[in-house]
C-alpha positions as CSV (number, residue, x, y, z in Angstrom):
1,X,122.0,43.6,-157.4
2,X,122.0,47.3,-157.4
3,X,118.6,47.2,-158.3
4,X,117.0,45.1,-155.8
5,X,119.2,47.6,-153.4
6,X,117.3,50.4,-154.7
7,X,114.1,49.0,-154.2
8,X,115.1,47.8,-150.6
9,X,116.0,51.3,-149.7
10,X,112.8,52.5,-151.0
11,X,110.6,50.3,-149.2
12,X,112.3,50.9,-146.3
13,X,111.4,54.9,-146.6
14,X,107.8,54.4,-147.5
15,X,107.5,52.1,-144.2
16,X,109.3,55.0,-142.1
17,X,107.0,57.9,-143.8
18,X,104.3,55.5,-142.9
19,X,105.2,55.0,-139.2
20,X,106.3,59.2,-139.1
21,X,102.5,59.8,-139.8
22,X,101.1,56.6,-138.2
23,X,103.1,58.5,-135.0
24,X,102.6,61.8,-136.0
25,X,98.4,60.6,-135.8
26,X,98.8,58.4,-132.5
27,X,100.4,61.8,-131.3
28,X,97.7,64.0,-132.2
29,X,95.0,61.3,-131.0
30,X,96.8,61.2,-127.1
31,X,97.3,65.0,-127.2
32,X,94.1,65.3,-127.6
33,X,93.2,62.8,-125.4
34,X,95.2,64.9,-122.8
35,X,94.4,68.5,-123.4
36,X,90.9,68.1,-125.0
37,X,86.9,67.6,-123.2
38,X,85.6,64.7,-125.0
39,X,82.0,66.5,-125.1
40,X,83.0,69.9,-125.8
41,X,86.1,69.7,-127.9
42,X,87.5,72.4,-126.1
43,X,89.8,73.0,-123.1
44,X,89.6,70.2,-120.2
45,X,90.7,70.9,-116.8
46,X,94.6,70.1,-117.7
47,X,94.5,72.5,-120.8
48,X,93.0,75.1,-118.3
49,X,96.2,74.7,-115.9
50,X,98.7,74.7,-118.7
51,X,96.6,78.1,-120.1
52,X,96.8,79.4,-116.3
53,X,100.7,79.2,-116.7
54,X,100.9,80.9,-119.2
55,X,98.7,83.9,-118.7
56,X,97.7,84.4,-115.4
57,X,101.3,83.9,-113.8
58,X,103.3,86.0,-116.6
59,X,100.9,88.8,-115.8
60,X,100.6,91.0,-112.5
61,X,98.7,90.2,-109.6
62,X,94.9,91.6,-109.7
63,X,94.7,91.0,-113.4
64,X,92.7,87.8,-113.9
65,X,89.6,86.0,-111.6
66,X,88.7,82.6,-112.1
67,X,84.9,81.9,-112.3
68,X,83.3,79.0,-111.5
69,X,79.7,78.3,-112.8
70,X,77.7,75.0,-111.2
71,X,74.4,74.6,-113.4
72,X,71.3,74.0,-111.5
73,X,69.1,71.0,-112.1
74,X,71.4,69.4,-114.8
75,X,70.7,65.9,-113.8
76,X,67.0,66.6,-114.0
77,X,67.7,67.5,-117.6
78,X,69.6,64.5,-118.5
79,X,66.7,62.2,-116.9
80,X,63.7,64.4,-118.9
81,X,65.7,64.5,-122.3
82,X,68.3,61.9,-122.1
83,X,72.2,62.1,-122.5
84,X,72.7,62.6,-125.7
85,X,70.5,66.2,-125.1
86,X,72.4,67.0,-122.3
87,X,75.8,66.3,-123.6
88,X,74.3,68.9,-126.7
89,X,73.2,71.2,-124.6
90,X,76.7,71.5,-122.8
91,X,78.4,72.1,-126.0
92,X,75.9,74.4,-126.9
93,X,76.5,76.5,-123.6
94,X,80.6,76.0,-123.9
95,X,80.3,78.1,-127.9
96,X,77.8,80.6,-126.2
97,X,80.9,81.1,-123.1
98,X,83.4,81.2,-125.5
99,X,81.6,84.0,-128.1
100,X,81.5,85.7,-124.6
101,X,85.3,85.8,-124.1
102,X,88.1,87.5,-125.3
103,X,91.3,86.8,-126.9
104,X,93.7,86.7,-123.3
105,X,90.9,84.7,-121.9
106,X,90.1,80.9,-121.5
107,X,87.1,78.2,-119.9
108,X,86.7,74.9,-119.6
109,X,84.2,71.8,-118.8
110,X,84.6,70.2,-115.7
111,X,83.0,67.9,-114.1
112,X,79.5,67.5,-115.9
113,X,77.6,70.3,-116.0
114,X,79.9,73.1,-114.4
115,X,82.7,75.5,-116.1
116,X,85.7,77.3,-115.9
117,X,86.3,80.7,-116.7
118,X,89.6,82.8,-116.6
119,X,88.4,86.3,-117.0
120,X,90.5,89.4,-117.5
121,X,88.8,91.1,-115.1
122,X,89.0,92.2,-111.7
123,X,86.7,94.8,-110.7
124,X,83.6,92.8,-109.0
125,X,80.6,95.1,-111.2
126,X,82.1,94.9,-113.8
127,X,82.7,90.4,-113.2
128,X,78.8,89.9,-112.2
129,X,78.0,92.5,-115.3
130,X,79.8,90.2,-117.7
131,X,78.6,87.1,-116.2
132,X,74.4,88.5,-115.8
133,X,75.1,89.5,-120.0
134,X,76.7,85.1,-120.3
135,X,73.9,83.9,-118.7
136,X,71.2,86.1,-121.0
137,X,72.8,84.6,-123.9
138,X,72.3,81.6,-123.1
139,X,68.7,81.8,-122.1
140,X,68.2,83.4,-125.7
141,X,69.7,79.8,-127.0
142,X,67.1,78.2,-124.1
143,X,64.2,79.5,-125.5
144,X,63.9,76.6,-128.1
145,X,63.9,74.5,-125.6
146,X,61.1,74.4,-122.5
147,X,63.3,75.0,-119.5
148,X,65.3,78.5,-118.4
149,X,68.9,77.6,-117.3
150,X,70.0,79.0,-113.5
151,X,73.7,78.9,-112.3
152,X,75.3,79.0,-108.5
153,X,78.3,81.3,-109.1
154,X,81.6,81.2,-107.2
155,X,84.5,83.7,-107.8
156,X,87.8,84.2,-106.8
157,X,89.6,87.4,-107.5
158,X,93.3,86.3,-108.0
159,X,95.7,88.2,-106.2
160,X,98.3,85.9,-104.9
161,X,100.8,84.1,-107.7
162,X,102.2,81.6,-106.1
163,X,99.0,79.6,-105.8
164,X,98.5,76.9,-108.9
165,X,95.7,77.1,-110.9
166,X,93.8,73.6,-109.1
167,X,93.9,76.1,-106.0
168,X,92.5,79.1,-107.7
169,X,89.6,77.0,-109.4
170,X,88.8,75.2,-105.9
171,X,88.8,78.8,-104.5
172,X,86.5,79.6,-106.7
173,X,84.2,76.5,-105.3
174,X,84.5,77.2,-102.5
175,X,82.5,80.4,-102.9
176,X,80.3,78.8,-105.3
177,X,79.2,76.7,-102.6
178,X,78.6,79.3,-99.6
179,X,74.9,80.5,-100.5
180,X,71.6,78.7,-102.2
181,X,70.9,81.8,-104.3
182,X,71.3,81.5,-108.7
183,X,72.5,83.7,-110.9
184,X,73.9,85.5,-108.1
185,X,78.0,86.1,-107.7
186,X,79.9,85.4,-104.6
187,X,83.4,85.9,-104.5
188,X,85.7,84.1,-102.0
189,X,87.5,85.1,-98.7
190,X,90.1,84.1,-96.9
191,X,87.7,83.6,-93.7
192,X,85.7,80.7,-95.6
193,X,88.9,78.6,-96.4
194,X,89.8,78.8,-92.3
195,X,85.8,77.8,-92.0
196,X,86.3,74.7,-93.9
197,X,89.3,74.0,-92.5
198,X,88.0,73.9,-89.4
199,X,85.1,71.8,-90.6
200,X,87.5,69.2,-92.3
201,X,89.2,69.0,-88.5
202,X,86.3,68.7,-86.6
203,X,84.6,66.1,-89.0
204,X,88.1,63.8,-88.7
205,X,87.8,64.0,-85.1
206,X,84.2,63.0,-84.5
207,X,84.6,59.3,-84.7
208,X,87.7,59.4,-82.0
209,X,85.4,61.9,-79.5
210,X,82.9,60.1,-79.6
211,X,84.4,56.6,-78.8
212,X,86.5,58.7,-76.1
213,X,82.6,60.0,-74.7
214,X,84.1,63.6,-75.6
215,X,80.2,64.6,-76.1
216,X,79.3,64.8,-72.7
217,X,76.1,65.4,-71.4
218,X,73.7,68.4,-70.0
219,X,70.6,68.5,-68.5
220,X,68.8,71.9,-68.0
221,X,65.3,71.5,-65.7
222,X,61.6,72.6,-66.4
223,X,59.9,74.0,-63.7
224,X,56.3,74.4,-62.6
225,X,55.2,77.8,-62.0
226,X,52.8,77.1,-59.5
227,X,54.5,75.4,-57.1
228,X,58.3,75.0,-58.4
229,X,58.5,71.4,-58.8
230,X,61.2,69.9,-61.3
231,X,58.3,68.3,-64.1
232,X,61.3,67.5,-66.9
233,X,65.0,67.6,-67.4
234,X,66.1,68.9,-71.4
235,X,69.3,67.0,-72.7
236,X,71.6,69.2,-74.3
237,X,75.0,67.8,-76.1
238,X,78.5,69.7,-75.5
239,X,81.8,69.0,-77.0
240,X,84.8,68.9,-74.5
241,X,87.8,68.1,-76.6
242,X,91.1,67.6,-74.6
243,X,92.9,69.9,-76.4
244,X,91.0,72.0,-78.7
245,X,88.6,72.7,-75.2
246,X,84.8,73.1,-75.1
247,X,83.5,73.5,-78.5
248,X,80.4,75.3,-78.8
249,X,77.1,73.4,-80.6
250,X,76.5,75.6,-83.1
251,X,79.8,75.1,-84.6
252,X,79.7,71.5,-84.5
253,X,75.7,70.5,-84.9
254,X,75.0,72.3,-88.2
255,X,78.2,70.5,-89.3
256,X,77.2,67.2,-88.3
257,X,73.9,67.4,-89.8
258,X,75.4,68.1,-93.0
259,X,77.8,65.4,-92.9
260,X,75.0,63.0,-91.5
261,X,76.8,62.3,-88.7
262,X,74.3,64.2,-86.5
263,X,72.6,60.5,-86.5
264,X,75.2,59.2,-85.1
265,X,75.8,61.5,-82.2
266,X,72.1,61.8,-81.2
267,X,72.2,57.9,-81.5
268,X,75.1,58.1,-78.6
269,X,73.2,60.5,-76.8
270,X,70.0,58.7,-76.4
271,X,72.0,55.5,-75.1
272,X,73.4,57.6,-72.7
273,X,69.7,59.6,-71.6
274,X,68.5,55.8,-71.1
275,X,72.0,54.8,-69.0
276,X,71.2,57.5,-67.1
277,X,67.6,56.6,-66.3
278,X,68.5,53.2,-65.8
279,X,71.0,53.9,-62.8
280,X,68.0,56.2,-61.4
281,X,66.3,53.4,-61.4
282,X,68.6,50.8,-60.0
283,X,69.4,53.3,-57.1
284,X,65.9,55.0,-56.3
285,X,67.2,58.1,-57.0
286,X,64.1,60.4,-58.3
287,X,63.6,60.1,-62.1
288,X,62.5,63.2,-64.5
289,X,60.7,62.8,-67.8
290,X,63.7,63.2,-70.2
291,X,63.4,65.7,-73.5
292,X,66.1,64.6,-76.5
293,X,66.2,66.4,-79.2
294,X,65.9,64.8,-82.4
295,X,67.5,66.2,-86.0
296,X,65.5,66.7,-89.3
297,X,67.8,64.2,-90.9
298,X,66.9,61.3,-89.4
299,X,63.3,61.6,-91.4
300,X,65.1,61.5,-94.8
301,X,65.4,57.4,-93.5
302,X,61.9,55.8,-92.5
303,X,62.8,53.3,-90.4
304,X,65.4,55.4,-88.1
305,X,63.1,54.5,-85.2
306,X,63.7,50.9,-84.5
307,X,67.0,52.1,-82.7
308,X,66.0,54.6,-80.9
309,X,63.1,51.8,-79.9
310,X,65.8,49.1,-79.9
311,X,67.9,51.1,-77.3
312,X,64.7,51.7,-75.0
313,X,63.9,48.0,-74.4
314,X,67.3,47.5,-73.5
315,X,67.4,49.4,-70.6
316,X,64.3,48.5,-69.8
317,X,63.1,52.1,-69.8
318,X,59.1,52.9,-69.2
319,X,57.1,54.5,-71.4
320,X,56.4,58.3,-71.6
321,X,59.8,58.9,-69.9
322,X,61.7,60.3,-72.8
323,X,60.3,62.8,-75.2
324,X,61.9,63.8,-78.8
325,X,62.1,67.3,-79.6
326,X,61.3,68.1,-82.6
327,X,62.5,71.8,-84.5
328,X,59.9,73.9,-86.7
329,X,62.6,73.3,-89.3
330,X,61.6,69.4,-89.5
331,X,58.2,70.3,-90.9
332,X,59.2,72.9,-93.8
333,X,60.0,70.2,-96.5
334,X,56.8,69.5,-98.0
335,X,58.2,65.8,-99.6
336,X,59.1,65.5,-95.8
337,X,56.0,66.1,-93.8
338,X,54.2,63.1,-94.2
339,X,56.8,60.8,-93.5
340,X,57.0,62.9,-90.1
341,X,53.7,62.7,-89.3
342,X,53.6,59.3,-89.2
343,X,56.8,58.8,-87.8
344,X,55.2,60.6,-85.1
345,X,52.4,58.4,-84.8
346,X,54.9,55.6,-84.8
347,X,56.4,57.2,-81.8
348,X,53.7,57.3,-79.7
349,X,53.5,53.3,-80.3
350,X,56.5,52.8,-79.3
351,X,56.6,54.9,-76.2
352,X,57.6,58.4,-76.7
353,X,56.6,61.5,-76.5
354,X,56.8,64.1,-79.1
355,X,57.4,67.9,-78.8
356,X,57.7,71.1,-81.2
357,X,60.9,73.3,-80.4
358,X,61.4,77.2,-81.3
359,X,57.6,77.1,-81.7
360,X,56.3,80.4,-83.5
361,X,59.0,81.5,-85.5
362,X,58.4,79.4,-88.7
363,X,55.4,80.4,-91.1
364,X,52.8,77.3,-90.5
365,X,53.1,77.1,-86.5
366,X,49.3,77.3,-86.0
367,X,48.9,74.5,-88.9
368,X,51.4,72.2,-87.2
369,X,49.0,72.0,-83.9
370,X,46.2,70.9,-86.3
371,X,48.4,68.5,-89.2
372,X,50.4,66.8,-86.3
373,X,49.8,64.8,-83.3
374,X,51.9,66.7,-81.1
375,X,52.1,66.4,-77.2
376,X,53.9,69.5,-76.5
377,X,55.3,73.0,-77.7
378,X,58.1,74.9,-76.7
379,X,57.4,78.6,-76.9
380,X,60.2,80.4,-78.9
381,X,62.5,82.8,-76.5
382,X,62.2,85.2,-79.4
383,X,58.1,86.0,-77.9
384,X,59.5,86.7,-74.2
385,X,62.4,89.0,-75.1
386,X,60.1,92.1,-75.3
387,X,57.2,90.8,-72.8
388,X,55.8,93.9,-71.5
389,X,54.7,94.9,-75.2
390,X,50.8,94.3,-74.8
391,X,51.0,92.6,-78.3
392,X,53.8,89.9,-77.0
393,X,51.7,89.3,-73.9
394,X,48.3,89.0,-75.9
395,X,49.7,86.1,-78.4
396,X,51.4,84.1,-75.4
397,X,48.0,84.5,-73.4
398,X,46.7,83.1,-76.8
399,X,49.3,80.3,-77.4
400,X,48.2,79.3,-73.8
401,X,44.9,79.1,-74.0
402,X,44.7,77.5,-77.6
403,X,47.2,74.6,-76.4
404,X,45.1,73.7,-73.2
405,X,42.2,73.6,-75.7
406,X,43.9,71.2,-77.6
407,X,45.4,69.0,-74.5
408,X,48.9,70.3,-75.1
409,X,51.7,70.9,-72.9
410,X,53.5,74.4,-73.4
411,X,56.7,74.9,-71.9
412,X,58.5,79.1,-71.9
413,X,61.9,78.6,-73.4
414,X,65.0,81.1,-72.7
415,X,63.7,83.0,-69.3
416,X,66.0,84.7,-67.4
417,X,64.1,87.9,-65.5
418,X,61.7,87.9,-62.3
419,X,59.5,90.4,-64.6
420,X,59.2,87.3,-67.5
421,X,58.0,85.2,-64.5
422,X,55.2,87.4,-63.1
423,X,54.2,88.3,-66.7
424,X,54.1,84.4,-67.6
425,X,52.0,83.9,-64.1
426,X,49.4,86.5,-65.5
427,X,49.2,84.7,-68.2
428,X,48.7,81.4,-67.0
429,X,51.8,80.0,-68.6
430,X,52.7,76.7,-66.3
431,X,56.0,76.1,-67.3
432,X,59.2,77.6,-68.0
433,X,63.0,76.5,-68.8
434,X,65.5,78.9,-68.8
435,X,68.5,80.5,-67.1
436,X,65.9,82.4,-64.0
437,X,66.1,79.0,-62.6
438,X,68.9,77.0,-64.1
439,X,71.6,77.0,-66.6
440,X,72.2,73.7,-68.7
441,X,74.6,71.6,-66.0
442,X,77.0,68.3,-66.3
443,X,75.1,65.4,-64.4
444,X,77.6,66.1,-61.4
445,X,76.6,69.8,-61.1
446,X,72.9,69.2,-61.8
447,X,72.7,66.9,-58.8
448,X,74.5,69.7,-56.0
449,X,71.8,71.8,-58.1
450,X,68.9,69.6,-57.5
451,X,69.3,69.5,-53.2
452,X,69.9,73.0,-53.2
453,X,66.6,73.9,-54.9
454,X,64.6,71.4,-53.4
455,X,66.0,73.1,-50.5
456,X,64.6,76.5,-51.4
457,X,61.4,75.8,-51.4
């Protein structure tokens, strides 16, 4: 009986040192699990924090910076060589940042193809010195392989403590994400969190403005020289938000085009251009060829047309009364340009008219009159702001006379002196838009405006 007790007893150890190491193990496995990047086997994004409470908030303010580094073309990479080479190639680049470091200092993975870095630095030479010296090392690894590797850099100099580390790192983001050029530091202000601030606000208020017709509409006229006849009317968009007041377009349209919700808003505005020409129409009041303009981004989707043309019929609207505008900017994407060109095409079959905006600024204007079947160009304001220099006056005489050649329109944009009219007469410019004759007006304004200048002359 005593015996069988001993051997009870010892059974029952071995199955509890058993189950101390099975738990010691399962321990192990789940911190590691929590603390650990599964590619790298070094810090993940909760290690990082952890590390960041230890360090960076037991030491003094304007000690440590946080670094974030976002590799360029890393997907391309995974499609050429696969996963399994880009999943090598991060671990590769995680030992090469970590030879690079010292003792006080930490990284991590995140998020595919981008790192951490704590640095103990805080002087900004000396930051994009160390960084420029990472980024050589890790080139001297790339040379086995075909390809040079390129980072967008974001840094954020830490001088406030009682920010957590996920707010330092997205700091860091932030001005990783300002600016297009690589390899190349840019350190975070205070200014660019207000900036996105204000983005995130006006972005969450877009669907509500524009269901409460918040985007209202202007119409700014294009007059004939010759005998000061109205020959157009150009739609412009403006944001009148009850209580954040009129918002000006070039806070919100760069924005929206970003967010894609540009589409959206020059979707409303066309219904409204063609609501408008519809009541001219049902109360014989005189009717303008209208000018929309017409973002880049609806060209990334090729059949964006059929609601523009979709809209048209429904109000019944005639061809050649609404023209799109179109922005030098449009054309610049190579991939782009022939989906544009024969989305142009495509607008002429359905009814519209097509012209070029900011004409003469970009680097291929004179290419665009011969690769695209344009109807009309809107001369740049930037050629009239210095008119009496023989040189300006020589190229406009020469836009002029190339676009009759070609049977296009050309409309001045942007005048606002006598002395730009007189000089635009000499040069047998026809017409002009611009503030000399009338600022962009509300529909209500633009029709006291219309008797008055009739009236005139």
């Amino acid at each position: 009986m005593h015996i069988l007790f001993i051997f009870f007893y010892l059974a029952l150890l071995v199955s509890v040192l058993i189950s101390c190491c099975f738990f010691q193990k399962k321990c192990k496995h789940l911190k590691q699990l929590a603390f650990q990047d599964h590619i790298t086997q070094g810090f993940n994004i909760t290690a990082f924090c952890q590390e960041y409470e230890k360090k960076v908030l037991q030491s003094p303010p304007h000690t440590y910076t946080i670094v974030f580094m976002n590799m360029k073309n890393f997907k391309w990479i995974n499609e050429k060589y696969g996963s399994s080479m880009g999943d090598q190639i991060l671990i590769n680049l995680y030992h090469i940042l970590k030879s690079q470091i010292g003792d006080e200092e930490f990284l991590c993975r995140d998020n595919s193809d981008c790192f951490f870095l704590c640095l103990k630095e805080h002087d900004p030479h000396t930051i994009g010195q160390r960084l420029s010296s990472m980024i050589e090392h890790m080139n001297h690894y790339s040379q086995k392989t075909t390809f040079e590797y390129t980072f967008y850099l974001g840094v954020y100099l830490i001088d406030d403590l009682t920010i957590n580390a996920r707010i330092a790192m997205d700091r860091s983001r932030i001005a990783c994400y300002q600016k297009e050029a690589v390899n190349f530091c840019y350190f975070y202000k205070k200014k660019l969190s207000m900036r996105l601030n204000k983005e995130y606000e006006l972005n969450q208020l877009f669907e509500t403005s524009l269901y409460n017709h918040e985007f209202q509409l202007y119409f700014q006229p294009k007059i004939k020289l010759n005998d000061h006849s109205i020959v157009g009317l150009e739609i412009l968009v403006r944001w009148q938000h009850p209580s954040l007041g009129m918002i000006a377009p070039s806070e919100f349209i760069p924005l929206f085009e970003k967010s894609n919700k540009i589409c959206q808003l020059d979707l409303f505005v066309f219904e409204q251009v063609c609501k408008y020409l519809h009541d001219c129409q049902q109360k014989q009041k005189p009717i303008y060829p209208i000018s929309v303009n017409l973002s880049r981004i609806h060209f990334k989707k090729s059949n964006f047309l059929e609601a523009f043309s979709r809209i048209k019929r429904k109000y019944g609207i005639p061809d050649k009364w609404i023209e799109f505008e179109l922005t030098e900017y449009t054309f610049f994407d190579k991939e782009q340009r022939k989906a544009v060109k024969d989305a142009i095409d495509e607008m002429h079959q359905s009814g519209f008219l097509c012209s070029l905006d900011d004409f003469g600024v970009g680097f291929s204007a004179l290419a665009l009159l011969k690769d695209f079947n344009i109807d009309c160009i809107k001369l740049d304001r930037e050629f009239f702001i210095d008119i009496e220099n023989p040189k300006a006056q020589t190229i406009i005489a020469g836009f002029i006379t190339l676009t009759k050649e070609l049977g296009i329109k050309m409309v001045a944009e942007g005048i606002e002196t006598a002395n730009q009219i007189e000089i635009l007469k000499h040069c047998g410019c026809e017409i002009v838009q611009g503030y000399y004759f009338a600022r962009p007006y509300p529909l209500a304004t633009l029709e006291s405006w219309l008797d008055n200048f009739k009236n005139q002359f």
